[in-house]
N, C-alpha and C positions, 0 to 999 in steps of 0.2 A: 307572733312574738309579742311579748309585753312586757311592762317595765318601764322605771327611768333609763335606764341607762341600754335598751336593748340594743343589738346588731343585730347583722345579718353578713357575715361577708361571706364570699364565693370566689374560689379559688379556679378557672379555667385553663386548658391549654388553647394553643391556636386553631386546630381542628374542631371543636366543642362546637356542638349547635344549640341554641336555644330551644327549650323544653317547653312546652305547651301546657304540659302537665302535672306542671306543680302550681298550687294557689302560696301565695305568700300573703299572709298580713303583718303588717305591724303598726302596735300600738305602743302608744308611749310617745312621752314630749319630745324624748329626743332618742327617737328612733331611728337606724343607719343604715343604710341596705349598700352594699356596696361590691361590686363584680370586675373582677379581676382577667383578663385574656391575656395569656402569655407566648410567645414563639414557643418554637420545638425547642429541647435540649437535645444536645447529643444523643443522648439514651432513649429520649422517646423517638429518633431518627432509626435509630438504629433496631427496634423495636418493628418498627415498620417494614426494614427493609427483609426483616425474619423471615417471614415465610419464602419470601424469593431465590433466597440463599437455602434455605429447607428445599425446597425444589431444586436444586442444582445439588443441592447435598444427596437427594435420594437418587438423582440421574447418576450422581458419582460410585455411589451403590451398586448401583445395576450393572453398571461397568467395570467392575472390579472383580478380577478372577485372581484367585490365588492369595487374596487382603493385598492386589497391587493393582492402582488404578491405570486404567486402559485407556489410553485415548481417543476418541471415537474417529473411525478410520471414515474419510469422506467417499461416497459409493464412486465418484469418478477418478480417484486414487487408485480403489481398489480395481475398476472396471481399465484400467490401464496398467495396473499390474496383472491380471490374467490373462488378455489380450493374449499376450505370447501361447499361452499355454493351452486356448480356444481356439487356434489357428488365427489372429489377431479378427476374431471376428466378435463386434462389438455386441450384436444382438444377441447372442448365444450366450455372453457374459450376461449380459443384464436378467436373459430368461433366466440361468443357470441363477445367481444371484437372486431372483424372485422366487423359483421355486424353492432354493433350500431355509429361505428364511424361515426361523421355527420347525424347521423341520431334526428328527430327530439324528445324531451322527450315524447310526447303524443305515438307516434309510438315504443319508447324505452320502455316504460310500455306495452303499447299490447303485446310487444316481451316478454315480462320476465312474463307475464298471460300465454302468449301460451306454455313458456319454463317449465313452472309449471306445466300445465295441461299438457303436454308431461313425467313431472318426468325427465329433465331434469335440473331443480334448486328444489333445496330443499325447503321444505315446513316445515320443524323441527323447533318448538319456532321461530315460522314469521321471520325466519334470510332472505325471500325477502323483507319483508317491512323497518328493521331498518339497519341490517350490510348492506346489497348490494346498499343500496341507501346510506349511510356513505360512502363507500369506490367508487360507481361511481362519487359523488358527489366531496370528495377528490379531484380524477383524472382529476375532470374537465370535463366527460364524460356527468354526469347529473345536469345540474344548477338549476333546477327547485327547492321548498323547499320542506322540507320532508312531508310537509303535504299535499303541490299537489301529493306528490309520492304516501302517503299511500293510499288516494281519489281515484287512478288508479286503484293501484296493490292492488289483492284482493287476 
């Protein structure tokens, strides 16, 4: 810079790091250099907390069947509500629950025929046709509707 009367001012936020790589001169009798560091403003707070909120935005997505958000079913909720239906046997629930995850609904009904005719899910007042596809359905596990479930599971 040069001149009588040159500046130099510099406008910072609080986060700003000093740059290595810029060369300044300045010429002139009454030359001004002058750097500025300011707090956050609201907008630059909130700017920040973007992406975090973008992350819970896209989790809210993924969970959403029907454009209505789902709320995520905690696995010891659900592992206490099938209980009943497994003959309260805890380990069979969790297996059951591991194997169907990702797994496709056509293939999730074979499994819970085969878990039946094993004596592995109960067969007491059809609780596999209407509770267990309620409560996978809930979870978000089975989306298909209850009528393709019952059409399956025999």
């Amino acid at each position: 810079m040069t001149g009588k009367n040159a500046q130099y001012i510099e406008h910072r936020g609080v986060n700003a790091s000093p740059d290595s790589d810029r060369d300044i001169r300045m010429e002139g009798d009454e030359a001004v250099y002058q750097e500025y560091a300011y707090g956050q403003t609201e907008h630059q707070a909130q700017q920040q907390q973007e992406p975090a909120n973008a992350k819970n935005d896209e989790e809210k997505k993924m969970l959403t069947v029907n454009g209505v958000y789902v709320e995520p079913v905690k696995e010891e909720d659900l592992t206490e509500a099938l209980k009943p239906i497994f003959y309260n046997n805890g380990e069979d629930v969790r297996q059951f629950l591991k194997e169907i995850t990702g797994m496709q609904p056509n293939n999730i009904t074979d499994l819970v025929n085969q878990w039946v005719k094993d004596k592995r899910i109960s067969d007491y007042g059809n609780s596999r046709k209407g509770q267990l596809w309620e409560i996978l359905n809930e979870a978000g596990l089975y989306t298909k509707s209850r009528q393709n479930w019952c059409r399956r599971v025999y």
